[in-house]
C-alpha positions in Angstrom: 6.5 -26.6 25.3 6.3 -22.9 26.5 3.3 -20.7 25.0 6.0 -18.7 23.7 7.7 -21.1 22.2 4.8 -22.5 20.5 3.8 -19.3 18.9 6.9 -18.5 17.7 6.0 -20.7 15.0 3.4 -18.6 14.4 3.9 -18.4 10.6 2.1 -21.7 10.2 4.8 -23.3 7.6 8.3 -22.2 9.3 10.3 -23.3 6.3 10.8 -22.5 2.7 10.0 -26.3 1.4 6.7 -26.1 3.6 5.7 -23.0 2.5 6.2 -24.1 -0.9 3.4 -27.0 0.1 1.2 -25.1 1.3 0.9 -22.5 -1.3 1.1 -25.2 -4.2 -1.7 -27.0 -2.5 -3.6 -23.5 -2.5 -2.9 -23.0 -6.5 -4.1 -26.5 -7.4 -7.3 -25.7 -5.6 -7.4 -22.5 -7.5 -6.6 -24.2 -10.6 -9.4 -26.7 -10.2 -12.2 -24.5 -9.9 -11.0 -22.5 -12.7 -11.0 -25.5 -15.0 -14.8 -26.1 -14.0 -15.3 -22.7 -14.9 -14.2 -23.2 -18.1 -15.7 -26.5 -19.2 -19.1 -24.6 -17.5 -18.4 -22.0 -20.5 -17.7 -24.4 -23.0 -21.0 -25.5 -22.7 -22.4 -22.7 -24.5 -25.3 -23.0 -22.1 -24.7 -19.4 -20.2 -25.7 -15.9 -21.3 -22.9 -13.1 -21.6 -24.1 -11.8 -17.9 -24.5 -15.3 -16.7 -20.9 -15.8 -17.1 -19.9 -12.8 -16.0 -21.6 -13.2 -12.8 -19.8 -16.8 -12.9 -16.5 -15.0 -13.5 -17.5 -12.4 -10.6 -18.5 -15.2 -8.0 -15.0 -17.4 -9.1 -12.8 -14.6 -8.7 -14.3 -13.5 -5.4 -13.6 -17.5 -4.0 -10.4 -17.7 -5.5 -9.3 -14.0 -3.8 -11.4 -15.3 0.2 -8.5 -18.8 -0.6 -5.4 -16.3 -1.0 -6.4 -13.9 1.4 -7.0 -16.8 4.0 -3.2 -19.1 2.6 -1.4 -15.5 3.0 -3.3 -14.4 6.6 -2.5 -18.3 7.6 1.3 -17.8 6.4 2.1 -13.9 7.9 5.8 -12.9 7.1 6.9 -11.5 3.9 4.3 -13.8 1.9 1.5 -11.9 4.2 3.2 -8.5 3.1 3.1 -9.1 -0.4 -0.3 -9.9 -0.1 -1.0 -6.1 1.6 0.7 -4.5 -1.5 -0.5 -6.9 -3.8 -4.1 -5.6 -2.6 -3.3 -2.1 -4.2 -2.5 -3.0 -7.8 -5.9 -3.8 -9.7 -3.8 -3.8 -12.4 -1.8 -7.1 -11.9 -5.2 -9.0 -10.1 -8.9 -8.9 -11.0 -10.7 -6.5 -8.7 -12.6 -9.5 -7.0 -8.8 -10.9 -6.0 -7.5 -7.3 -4.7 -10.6 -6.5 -2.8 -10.4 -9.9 -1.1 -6.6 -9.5 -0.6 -7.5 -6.0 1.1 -8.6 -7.8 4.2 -4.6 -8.6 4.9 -4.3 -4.5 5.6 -6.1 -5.5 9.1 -4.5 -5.6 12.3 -2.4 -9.1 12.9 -2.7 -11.1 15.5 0.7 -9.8 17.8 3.5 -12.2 18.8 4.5 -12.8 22.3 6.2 -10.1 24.4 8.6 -12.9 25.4 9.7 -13.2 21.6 10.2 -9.3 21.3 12.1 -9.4 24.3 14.6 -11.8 22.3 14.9 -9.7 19.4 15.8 -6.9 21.4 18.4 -8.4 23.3 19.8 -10.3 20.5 20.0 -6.7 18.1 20.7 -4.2 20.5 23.2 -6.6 22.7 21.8 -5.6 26.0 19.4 -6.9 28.5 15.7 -4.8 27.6 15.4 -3.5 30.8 19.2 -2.1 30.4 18.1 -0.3 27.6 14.9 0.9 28.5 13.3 2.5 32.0 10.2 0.5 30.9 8.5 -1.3 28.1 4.5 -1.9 27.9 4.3 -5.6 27.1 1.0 -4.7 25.4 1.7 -4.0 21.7 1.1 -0.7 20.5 0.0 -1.9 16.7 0.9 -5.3 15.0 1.5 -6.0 11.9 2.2 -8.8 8.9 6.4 -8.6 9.6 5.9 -6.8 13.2 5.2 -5.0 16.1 5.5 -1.5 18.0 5.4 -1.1 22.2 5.5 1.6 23.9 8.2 2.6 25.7 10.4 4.9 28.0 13.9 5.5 27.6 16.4 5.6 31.0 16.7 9.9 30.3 12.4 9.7 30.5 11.9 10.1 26.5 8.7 8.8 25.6 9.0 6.2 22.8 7.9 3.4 20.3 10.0 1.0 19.7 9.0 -1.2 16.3 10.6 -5.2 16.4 10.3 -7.2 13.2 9.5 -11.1 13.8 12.1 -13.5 13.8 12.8 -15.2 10.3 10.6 -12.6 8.3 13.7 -11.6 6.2 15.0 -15.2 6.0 11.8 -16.0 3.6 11.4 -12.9 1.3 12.9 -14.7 -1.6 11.3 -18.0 -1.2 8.1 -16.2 -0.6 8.5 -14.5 -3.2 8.8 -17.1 -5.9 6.9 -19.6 -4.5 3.7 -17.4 -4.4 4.5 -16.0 -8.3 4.6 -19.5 -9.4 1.3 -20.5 -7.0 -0.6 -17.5 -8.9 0.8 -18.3 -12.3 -0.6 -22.2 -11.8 -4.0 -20.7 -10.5 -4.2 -18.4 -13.8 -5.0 -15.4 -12.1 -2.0 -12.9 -13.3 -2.8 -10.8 -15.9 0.6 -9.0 -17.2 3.3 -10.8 -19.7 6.1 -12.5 -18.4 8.3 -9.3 -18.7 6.4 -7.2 -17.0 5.3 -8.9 -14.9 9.3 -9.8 -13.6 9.1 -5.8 -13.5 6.2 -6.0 -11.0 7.9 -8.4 -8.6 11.1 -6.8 -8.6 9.6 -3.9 -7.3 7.9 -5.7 -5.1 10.9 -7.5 -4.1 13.1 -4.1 -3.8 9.9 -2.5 -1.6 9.9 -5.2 0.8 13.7 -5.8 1.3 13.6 -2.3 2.0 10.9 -2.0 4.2 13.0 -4.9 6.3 15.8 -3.1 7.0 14.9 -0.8 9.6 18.4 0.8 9.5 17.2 2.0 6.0 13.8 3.0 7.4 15.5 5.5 9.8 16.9 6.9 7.0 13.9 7.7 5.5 12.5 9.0 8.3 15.2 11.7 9.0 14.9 12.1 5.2 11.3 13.0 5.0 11.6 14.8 8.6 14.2 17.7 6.6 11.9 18.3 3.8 8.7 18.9 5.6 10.9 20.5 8.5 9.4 23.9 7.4 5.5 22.9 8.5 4.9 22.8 11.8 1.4 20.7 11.5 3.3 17.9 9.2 5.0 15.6 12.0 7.7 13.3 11.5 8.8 11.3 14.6 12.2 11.6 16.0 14.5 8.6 15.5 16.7 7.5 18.5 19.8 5.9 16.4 21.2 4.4 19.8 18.5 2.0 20.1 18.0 0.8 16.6 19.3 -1.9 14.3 18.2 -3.9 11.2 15.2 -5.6 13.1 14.6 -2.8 16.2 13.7 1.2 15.0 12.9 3.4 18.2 11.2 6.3 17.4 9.6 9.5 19.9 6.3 8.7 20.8 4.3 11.3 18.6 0.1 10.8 19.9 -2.2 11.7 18.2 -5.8 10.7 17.0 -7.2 7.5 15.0 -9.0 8.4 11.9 -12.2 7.0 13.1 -11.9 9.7 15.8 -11.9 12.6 13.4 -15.3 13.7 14.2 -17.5 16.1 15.3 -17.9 17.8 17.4 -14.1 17.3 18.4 -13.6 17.9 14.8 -15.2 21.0 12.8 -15.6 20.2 9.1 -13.6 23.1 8.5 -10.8 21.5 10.5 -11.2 18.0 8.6 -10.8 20.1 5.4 -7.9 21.5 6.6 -6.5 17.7 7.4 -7.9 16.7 4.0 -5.5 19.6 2.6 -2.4 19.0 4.7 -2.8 15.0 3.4 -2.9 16.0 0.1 -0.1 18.8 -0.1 1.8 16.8 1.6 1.7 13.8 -0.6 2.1 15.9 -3.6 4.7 17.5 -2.3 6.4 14.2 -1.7 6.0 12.8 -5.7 6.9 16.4 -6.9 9.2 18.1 -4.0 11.3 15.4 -3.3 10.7 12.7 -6.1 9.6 10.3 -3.3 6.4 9.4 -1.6 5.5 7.1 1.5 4.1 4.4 -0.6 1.8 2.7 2.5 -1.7 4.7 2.5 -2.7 2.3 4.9 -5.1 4.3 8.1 -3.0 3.0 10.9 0.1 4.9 9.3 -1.3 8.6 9.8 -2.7 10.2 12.8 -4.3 13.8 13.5 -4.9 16.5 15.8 -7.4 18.9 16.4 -5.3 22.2 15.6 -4.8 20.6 12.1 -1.6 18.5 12.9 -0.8 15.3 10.4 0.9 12.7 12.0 2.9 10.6 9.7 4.6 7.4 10.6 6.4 4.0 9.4 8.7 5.3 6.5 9.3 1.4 5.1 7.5 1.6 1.9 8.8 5.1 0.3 9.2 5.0 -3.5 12.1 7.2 -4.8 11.2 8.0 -8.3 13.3 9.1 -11.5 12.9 12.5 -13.1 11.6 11.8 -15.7 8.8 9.9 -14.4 7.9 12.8 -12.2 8.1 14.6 -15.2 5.6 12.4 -17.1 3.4 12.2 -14.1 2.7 16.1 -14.3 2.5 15.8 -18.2 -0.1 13.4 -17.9 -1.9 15.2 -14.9 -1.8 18.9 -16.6 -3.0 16.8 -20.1 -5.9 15.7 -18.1 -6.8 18.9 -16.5 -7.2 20.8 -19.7 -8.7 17.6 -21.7 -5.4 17.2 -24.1 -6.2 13.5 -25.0 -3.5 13.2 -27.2 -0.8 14.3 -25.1 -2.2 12.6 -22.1 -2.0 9.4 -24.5 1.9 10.5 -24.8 2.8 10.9 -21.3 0.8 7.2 -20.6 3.1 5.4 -23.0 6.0 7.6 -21.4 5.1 6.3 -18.2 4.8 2.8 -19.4 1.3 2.2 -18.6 0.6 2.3 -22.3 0.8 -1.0 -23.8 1.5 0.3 -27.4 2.7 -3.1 -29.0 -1.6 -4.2 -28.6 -2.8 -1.4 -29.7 -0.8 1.7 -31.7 -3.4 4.5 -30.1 -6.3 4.9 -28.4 -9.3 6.1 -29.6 -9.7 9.4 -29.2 -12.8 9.9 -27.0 -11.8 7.0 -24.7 -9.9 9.3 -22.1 -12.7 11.6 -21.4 -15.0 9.6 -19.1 -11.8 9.1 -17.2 -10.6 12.7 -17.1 -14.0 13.5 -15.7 -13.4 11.3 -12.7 -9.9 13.3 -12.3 -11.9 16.6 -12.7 -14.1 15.8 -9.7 -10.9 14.7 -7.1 -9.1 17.6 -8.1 -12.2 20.1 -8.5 -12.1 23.9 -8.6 -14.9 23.9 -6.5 -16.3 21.6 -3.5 -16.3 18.3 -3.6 -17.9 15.8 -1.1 -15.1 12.9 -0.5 -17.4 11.7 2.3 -20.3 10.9 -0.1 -18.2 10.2 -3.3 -19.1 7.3 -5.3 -15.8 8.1 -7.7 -15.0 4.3 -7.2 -18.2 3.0 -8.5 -17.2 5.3 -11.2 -13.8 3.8 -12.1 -15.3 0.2 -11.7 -18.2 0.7 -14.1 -15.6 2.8 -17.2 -13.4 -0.8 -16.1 -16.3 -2.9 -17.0 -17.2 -1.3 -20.4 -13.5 -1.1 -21.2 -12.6 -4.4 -21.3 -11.8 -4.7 -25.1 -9.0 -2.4 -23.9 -7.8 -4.3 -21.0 -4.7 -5.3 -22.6 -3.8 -1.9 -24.2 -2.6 -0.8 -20.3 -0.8 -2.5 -17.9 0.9 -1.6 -14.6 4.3 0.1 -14.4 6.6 -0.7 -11.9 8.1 2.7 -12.0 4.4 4.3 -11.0 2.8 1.2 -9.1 3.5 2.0 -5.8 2.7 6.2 -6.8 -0.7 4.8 -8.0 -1.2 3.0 -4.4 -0.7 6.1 -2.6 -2.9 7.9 -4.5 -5.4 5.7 -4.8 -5.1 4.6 -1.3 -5.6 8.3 0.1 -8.5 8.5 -1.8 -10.6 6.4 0.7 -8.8 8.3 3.5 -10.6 11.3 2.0 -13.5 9.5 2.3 -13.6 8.0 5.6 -12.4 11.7 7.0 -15.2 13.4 5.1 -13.4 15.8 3.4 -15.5 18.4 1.5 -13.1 20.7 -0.5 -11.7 21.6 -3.7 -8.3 20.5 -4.3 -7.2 22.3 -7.4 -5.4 25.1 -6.6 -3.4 22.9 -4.0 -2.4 20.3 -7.1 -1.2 23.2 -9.0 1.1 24.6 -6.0 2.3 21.0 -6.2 3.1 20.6 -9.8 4.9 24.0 -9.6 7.5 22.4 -6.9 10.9 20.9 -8.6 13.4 18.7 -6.5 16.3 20.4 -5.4 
């Protein structure tokens, strides 16, 4: 058997029924240890912080298993697990932080098995379609990867191939991994909402499948920021895509490890830090859709202040009216207004009402005060921010209230790429007060 052949059974269990087995036999594990943890409790033999720390350590093992069953796996069940790293809201933090190690680079696929794909969905011999292709993969990922390449007329391009069979197991995946987490006990939404969150999850990932509809996107998002030169959107070429092959211009530019001095001023990170943000807001607030997948490998910059912004699979078009709560909420926040802040939350849906009818009222301020440093009217050092620490410590003395929120699946994915942009912040440095520029994005309106 070739090495290409072998490894194009790289997602270790090919077939629905087997991947079925393998993730049942990774929830009755889960399920196991959870019932030692319990009759451990029962025992009435540990103090409140021993069994938190017992809680801690179980959830950390039970989020290394999944990461490791859904790294193993790859495909859609692999991509879940990336998104499903975003929404502390649906798993313990222990579980999300664990699942976060899925956002790394994946191992890439043979070149002889892109070479397939391209012949079978463009219809033409590779070399017929392109002047050359690097066999070296640009970037891989959970449900593909992007080469290099240059078109017969010299354009310099990358052209992104999704794996074969990804799209043949979404809903198997799916279903099979909601039932392997309900058995392992480690969902924490109702049934109803919880349908909600993997429908979402469900619509995101058909989506970002269909690279047809990526292009879309991309020509979509490459009008409205067409008026800012240093916001760069590659070029699609339709004439060499399909549902499973997207070629894009080649658009270079820096990793965000390299933003940093001295080919980088602080100044000029700021000025990154800015564009990242405006742009973003202007996404959610402008055009009532954002680009969903913070994830580091999506964005690249420049020194003249350039942002870079690529794969358009994950893009969240959101209603009016939940724009419209989002800057209730945000503006109630900014001047403190608990009480309409606690409106615009149950408008939003993250308010779970039916456990408790309101909060009390000084429960929102700790949490308005980590708002007030992100979006400061003066300087604020991203690079040395510990705003996360912050939000995990409130989490741990707000417990009692865990049930009285729960996710939304109309502002889950919003939430990721906030949230996720955060740590970009971070890891660039940034040391600037952001403000003004969340007003000027408020004050947009979708034409």
């Amino acid at each position: 058997m070739s090495q290409d052949h072998k490894n194009d059974k790289r997602f270790s269990a090919t077939t629905p029924g087997k991947r079925f087995m393998k993730l049942a036999g990774m929830s009755a594990s889960i399920a196991g240890n959870f019932a030692k943890n319990r009759i451990k409790g029962a025992l009435g033999t540990l103090s409140e912080e021993e069994r938190l720390r017992e809680r801690e350590q179980l959830f950390s093992q039970v989020g290394e298993q999944i990461a490791n069953t859904l790294g193993e796996m790859k495909g859609a069940v692999m991509k879940v697990g990336q998104i499903a790293s975003q929404f502390k809201d649906v798993f313990p933090k222990e579980i999300a932080d664990a699942l976060a190690k899925l956002q790394k680079e994946s191992p890439p696929m043979p070149f002889g098995v892109i070479e397939r794909q391209i012949r079978q969905e463009l219809g033409r011999e590779p070399s017929e379609v392109f002047a050359f292709i690097d066999t070296r993969p640009f970037a891989a990922a959970s449900i593909g990867q992007v080469h290099r390449a240059r078109t017969h007329a010299g354009d310099e391009v990358v052209i992104k191939v999704q794996y074969p069979g990804v799209d043949e197991c979404v809903e198997s995946d799916l279903k099979h991994l909601r039932f392997a987490l309900k058995m392992a006990g480690v969902l924490k939404v109702d049934k109803a909402m919880l349908d909600a969150v993997f429908d979402e999850i469900r619509r995101s990932l058909v989506d970002e499948l269909d690279y047809v509809k990526e292009a879309q996107n991309v020509r979509e998002f490459a009008a409205f920021h067409a008026n800012d030169p240093k916001i760069v959107v590659p070029k699609v070429f339709d004439e060499y895509t399909s549902t499973r092959v997207l070629t894009m211009a080649f658009e270079p530019g820096d990793d965000i490890r390299q933003v940093q001095a001295p080919r980088y001023s602080q100044d000029m990170i700021n000025e990154l830090g800015h564009r990242l943000v405006g742009a973003i807001g202007a996404q959610i607030y402008g055009l009532n859709a954002v680009h969903c997948d913070p994830h580091p490998g999506n964005f690249a910059f420049r020194p003249d202040g350039t942002l870079i912004i690529y794969d358009y699979g994950c893009i969240k078009k959101i209603k009016p009216e939940i724009v419209a709560a989002l800057k209730r909420s945000t503006q109630a926040a900014l001047r403190q207004d608990y009480d309409a802040l606690e409106d615009a939350l149950i408008c939003l849906g993250v308010r779970n009402t039916e456990h408790l009818a309101r909060m009390p009222a000084d429960f929102y301020a700790p949490w308005v005060t980590i708002v007030h440093q992100a979006f400061s009217e003066t300087p604020f050092n991203f690079g040395t921010a510990t705003l996360h620490e912050d939000v995990m410590r409130l989490a741990r003395r707000s417990l009692k209230y865990w049930e009285a929120f729960r996710p939304s699946p109309d502002t889950m994915l919003v939430d990721r790429a906030i949230g996720g942009h955060y740590w970009t912040l971070k890891q660039l440095g940034v040391n600037t007060a952001f403000r003004d520029a969340l007003h000027h994005a408020m004050s947009q309106t979708a034409a």
